[in-house]
C-alpha positions as CSV (number, residue, x, y, z in Angstrom):
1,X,-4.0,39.6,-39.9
2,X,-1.1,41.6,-38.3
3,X,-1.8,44.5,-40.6
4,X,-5.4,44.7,-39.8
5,X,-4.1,45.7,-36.4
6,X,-0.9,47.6,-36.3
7,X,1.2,50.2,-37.7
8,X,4.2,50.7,-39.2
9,X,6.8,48.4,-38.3
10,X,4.6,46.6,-36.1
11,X,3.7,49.3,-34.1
12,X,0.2,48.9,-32.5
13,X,-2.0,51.7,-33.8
14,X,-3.3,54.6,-31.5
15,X,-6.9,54.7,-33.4
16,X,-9.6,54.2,-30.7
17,X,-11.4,52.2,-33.2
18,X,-8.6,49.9,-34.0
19,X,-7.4,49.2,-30.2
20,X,-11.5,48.6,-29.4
21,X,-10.7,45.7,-32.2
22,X,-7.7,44.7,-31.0
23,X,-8.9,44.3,-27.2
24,X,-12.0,42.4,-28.6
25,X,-9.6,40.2,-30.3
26,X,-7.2,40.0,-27.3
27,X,-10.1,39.0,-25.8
28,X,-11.6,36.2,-27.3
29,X,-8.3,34.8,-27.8
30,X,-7.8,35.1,-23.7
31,X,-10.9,33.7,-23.5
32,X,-10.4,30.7,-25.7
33,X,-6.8,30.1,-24.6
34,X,-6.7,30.0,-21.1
35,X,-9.1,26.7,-20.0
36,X,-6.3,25.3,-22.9
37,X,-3.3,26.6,-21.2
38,X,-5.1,25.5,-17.8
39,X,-5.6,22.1,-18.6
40,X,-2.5,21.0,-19.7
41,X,-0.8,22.5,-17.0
42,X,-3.4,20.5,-14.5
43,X,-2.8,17.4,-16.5
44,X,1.2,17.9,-16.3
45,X,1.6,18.2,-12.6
46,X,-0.6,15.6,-12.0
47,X,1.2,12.2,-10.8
48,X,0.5,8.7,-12.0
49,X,0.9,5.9,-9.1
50,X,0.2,2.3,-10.1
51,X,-1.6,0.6,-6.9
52,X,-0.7,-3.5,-7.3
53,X,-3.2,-5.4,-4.7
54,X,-5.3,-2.2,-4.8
55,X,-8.6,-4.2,-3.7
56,X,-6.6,-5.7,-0.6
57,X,-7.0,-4.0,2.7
58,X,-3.9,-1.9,2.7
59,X,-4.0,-1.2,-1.1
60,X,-7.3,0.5,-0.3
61,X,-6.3,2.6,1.9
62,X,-3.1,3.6,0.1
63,X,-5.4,4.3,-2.5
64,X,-7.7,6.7,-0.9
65,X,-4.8,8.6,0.4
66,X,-3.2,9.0,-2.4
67,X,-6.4,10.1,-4.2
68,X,-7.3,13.0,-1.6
69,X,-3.2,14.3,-1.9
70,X,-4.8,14.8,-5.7
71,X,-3.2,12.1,-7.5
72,X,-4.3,10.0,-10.7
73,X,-4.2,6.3,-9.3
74,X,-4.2,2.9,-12.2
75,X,-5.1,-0.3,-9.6
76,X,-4.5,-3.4,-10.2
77,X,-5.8,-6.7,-8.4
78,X,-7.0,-10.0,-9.6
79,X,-10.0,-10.1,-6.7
80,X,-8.8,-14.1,-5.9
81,X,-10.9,-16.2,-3.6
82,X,-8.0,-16.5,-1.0
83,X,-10.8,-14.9,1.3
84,X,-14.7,-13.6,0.6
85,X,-14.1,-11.6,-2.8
86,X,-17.1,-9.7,-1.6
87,X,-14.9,-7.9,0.7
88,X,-12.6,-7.1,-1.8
89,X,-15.2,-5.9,-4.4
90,X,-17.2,-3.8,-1.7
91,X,-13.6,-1.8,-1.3
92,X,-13.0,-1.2,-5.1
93,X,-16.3,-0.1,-5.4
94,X,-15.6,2.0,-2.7
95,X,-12.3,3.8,-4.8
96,X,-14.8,3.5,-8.1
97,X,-16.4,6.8,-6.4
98,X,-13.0,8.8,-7.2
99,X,-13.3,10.1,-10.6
100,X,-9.3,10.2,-10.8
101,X,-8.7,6.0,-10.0
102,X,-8.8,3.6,-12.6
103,X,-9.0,-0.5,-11.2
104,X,-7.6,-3.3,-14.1
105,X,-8.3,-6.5,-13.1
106,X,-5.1,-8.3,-13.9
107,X,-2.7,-11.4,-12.3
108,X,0.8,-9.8,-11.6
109,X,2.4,-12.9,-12.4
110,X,1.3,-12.2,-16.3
111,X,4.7,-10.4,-17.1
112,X,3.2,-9.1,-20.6
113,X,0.2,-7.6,-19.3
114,X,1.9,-5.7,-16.4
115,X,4.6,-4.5,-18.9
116,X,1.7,-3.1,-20.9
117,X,-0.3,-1.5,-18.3
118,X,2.9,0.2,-17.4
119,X,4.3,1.4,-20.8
120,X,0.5,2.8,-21.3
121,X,-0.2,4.0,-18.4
122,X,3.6,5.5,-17.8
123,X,3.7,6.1,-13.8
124,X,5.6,8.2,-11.5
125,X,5.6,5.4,-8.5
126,X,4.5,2.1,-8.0
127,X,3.3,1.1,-5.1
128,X,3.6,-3.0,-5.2
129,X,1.2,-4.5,-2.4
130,X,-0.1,-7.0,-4.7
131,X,0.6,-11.0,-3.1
132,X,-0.2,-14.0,-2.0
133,X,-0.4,-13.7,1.9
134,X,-1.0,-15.9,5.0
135,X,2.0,-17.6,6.5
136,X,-0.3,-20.8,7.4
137,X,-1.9,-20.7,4.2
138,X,1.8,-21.7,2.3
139,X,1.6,-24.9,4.4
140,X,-1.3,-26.0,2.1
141,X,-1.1,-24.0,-1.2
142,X,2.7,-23.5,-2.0
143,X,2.3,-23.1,-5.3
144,X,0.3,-20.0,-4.8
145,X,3.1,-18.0,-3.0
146,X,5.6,-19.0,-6.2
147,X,3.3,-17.5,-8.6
148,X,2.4,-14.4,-6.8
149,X,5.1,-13.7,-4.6
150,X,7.9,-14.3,-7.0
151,X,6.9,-14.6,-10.7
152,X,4.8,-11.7,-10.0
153,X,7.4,-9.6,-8.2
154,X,9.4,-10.3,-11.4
155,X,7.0,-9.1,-13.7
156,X,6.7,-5.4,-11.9
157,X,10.5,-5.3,-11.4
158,X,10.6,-5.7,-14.9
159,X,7.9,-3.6,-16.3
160,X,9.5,-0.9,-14.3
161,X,12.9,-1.1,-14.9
162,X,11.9,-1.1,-18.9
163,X,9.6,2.1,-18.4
164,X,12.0,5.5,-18.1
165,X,9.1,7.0,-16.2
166,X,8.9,4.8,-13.0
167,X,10.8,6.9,-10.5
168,X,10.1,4.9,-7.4
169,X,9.3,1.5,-7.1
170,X,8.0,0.9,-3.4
171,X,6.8,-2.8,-2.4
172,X,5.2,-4.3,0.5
173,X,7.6,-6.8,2.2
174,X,6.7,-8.0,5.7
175,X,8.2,-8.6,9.7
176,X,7.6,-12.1,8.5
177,X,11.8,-12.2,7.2
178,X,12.9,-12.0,10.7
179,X,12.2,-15.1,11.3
180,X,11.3,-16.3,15.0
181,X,13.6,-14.7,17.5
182,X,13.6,-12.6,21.1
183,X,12.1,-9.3,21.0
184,X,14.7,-8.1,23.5
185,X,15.9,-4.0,23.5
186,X,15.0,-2.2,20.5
187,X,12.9,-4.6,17.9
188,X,14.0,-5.9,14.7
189,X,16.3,-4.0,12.9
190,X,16.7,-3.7,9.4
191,X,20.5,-4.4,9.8
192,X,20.2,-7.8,11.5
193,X,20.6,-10.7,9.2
194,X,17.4,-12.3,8.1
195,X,18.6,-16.0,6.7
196,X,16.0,-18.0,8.1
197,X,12.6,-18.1,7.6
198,X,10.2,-19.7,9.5
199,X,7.5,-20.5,6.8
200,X,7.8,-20.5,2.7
201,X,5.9,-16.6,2.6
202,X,8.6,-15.3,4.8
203,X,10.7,-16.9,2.4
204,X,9.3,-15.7,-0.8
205,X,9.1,-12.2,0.8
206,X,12.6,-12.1,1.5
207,X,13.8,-13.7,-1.7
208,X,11.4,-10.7,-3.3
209,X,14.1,-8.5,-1.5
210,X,17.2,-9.9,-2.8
211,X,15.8,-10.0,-6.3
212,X,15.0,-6.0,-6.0
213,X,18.8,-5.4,-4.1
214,X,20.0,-7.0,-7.5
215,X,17.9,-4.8,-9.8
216,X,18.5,-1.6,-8.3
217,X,22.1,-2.8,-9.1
218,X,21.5,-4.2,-12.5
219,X,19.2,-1.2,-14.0
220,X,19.4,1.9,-11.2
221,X,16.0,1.2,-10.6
222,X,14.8,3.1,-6.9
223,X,13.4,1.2,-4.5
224,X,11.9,0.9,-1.4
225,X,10.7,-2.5,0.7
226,X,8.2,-2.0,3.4
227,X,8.5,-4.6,5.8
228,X,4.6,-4.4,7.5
229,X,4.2,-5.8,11.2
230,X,0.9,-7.3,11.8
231,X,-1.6,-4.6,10.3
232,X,-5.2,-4.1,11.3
233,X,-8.0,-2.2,11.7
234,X,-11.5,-1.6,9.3
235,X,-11.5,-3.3,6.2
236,X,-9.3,-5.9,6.7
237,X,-8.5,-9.6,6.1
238,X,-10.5,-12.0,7.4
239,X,-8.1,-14.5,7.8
240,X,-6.3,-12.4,10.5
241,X,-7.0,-13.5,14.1
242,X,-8.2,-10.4,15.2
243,X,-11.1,-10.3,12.3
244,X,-11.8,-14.1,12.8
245,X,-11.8,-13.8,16.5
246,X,-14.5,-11.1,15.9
247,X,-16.7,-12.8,14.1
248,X,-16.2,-16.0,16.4
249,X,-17.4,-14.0,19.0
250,X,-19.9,-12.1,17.6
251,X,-21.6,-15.8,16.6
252,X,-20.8,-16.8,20.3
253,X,-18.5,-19.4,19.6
254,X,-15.4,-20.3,21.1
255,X,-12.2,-19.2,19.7
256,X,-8.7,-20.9,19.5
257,X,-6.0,-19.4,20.9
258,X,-2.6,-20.7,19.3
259,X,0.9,-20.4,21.0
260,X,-0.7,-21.0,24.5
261,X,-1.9,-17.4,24.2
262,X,1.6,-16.7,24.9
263,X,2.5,-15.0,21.3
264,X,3.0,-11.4,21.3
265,X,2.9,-8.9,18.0
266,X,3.7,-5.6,17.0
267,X,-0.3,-4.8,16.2
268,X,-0.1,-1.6,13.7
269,X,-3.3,0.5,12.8
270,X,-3.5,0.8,9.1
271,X,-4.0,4.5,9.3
272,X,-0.6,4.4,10.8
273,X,0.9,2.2,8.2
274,X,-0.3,4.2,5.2
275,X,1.2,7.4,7.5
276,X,4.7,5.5,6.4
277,X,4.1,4.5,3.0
278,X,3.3,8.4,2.0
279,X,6.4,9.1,3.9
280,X,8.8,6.7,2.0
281,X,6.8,8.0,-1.2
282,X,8.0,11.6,-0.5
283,X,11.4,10.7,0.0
284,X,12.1,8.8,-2.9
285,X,15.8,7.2,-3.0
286,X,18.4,8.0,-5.8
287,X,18.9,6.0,-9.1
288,X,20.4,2.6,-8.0
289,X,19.4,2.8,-4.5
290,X,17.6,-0.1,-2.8
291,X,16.3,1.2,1.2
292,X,14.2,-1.2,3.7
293,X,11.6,0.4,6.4
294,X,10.1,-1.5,8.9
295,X,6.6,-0.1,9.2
296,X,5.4,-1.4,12.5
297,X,3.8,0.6,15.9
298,X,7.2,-0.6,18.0
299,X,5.0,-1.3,20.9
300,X,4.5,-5.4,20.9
301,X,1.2,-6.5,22.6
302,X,0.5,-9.9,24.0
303,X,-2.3,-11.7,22.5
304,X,-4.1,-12.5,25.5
305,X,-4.2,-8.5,26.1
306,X,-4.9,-8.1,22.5
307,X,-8.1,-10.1,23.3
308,X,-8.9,-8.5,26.3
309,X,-9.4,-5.1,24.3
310,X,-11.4,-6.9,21.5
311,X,-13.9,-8.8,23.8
312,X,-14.3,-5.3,25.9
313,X,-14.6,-3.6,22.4
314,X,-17.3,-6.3,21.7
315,X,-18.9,-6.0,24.8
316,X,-18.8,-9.9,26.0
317,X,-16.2,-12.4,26.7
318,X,-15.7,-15.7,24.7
319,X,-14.7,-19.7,25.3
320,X,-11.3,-19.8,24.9
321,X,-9.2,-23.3,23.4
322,X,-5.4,-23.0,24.0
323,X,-3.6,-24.6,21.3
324,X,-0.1,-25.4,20.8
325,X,1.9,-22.6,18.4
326,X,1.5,-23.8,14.4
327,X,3.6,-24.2,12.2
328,X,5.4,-21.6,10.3
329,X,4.3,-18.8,13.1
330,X,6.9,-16.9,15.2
331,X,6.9,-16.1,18.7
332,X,6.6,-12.3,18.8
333,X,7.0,-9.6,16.5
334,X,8.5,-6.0,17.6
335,X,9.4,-2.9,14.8
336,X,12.2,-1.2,15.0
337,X,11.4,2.3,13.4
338,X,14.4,4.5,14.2
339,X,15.6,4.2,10.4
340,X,11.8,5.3,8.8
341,X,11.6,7.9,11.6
342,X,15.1,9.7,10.7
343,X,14.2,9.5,7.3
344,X,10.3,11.0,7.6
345,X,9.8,11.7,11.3
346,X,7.4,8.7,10.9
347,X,5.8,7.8,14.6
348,X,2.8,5.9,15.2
349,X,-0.4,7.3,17.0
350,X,-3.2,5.2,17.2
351,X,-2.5,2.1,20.3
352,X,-4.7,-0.8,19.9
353,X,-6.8,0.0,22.7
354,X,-7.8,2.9,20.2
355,X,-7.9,1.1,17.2
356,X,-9.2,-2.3,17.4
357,X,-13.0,-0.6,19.1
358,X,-12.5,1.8,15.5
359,X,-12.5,-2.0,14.1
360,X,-15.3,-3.2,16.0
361,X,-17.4,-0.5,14.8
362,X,-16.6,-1.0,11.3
363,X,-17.7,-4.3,11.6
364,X,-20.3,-3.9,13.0
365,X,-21.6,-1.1,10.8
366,X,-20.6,-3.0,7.6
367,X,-22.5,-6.2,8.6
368,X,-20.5,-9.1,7.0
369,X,-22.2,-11.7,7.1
């Protein structure tokens, strides 16, 4: 072939006729090559990020996020019946849409089936939102927060820490560790000692962080805990009070109000949450290193104010029961973010008198019920 088109020692030739063939050549070849070239280089810059609890209400939104930055996303939830699964199905229909997310309907707590998914699937991150939530709900179902929040922690610690490609291991912790104390000066810091839970999720949420402290030791394995205060906003959990007071008062019936209505918590928008997760994401820590973030708005709200904004968002007022503080619930709740803004200049935007009406109107658009 190369003699067809050049000279003496490989010289191109100067007949018109020849470079007319050699251009045509050139070409096609250019032509044929470059869509090739193209899509392998598209395919090697683009980033794998396993989504665990990705039909829960933050997993979702992580989700979407990291689908519009351009990323390829695997998610992985096991759609249980801890509330409606119709909620849950309407939001992974919702991320079907994206032609670059993949949803695997898997338990976390099978060890051999995560491993696999991972090895196959051979992610950047892991974003690990996947558990059993609901601090009253441990008081009835234990067992639940055993399988979910520890045997299936395990299992991603150690389908990551076997797959060389997992860079970043981030996973949703929650406020929850801290236990019930005063919400003097700053908030909750990650520094203060957190040795005693108030219910068995706390608990299993903070045993999740010792067990990933000891295998960023054991195996150099990066990772990040994301201690979430009190998340809401549209499509989330029913079983917070926010959503069930909604619908109680949408269905004009009274609503209980535990603690004496004298609770407070740090009430975060989920848009603001998600804000710090792609934050952390982007500053993934060094082999071996194990970080906590609180992700919380650092501006605690009483829950007789946070009721005030929901029944003015709603547009009537409702019967209120006072009822003495439950078991396993804390007092108040209050985020100290100095540590996650240093690292990312994370600061929350949206206050609930903005968010919980953006709520309302979700709820009201998507008609549950």
């Amino acid at each position: 072939m190369e003699g067809a088109f050049t000279g003496a020692h490989g010289a191109r030739s100067k007949d018109p006729r020849i470079l007319a063939l050699n251009f045509r050549f050139d070409a096609r070849f250019i032509r044929k090559s470059v869509p090739i070239f193209r899509n392998a280089l598209a395919r090697s810059w683009i980033v794998t990020v396993i989504v665990t609890g990705a039909a829960g209400f933050i997993g979702m939104h992580v989700c979407e996020r990291l689908l519009r930055r351009g990323e390829r996303v695997v998610g992985v939830d096991n759609f249980n019946a801890y509330y409606d699964p119709t909620l849950k199905d309407a939001r992974a229909a919702r991320l079907a849409s994206h032609s670059a997310f993949e949803m695997v309907r898997l338990d976390i707590a099978d060890a051999p089936a995560v491993e696999a998914l991972v090895r196959k699937t051979a992610p950047h991150s892991v974003v690990h939102l996947a558990a059993q939530a609901g601090v009253r709900y441990s008081l009835e179902n234990p067992f639940a927060y055993e399988r979910s929040n520890l045997a299936g922690h395990l299992a991603v610690l150690e389908a990551c820490r076997r797959q060389p490609s997992v860079k970043h291991l981030a996973y949703a912790s929650s406020s929850s560790v801290y236990g019930d104390r005063p919400i003097g000066g700053q908030g909750f810091s990650e520094d203060e000692q957190v040795d005693a839970p108030a219910s068995l999720y706390a608990a299993t949420k903070r045993a999740a962080e010792l067990m990933s402290i000891t295998y960023s030791k054991l195996y150099a394995l990066p990772q990040t805990g994301l201690r979430f205060f009190t998340v809401y906003g549209p499509w989330g959990r029913p079983d917070m009070a926010y959503f069930s007071f909604t619908e109680n008062i949408l269905a004009r019936r009274p609503i209980e109000v535990f603690g004496e209505g004298q609770m407070a918590r740090d009430f975060t928008y989920i848009d603001d949450i998600v804000d710090g997760v792609m934050g952390v994401l982007d500053h993934a820590p060094e082999a071996g290193e194990h970080r906590l973030f609180n992700i919380g708005d650092s501006r605690p709200v009483g829950l007789m104010d946070m009721i005030d904004v929901l029944e003015r968002a709603l547009g009537r007022s409702t019967e209120k029961h006072f009822r003495p503080m439950q078991p396993g619930d804390v007092t108040a709740t209050f985020a100290d973010i100095s540590r996650l803004n240093a690292l990312t200049g994370y600061q929350p935007k949206v206050t609930i008198e903005e968010g919980l009406p953006r709520f309302v109107a979700w709820r009201r658009q998507w008609g549950l019920g």
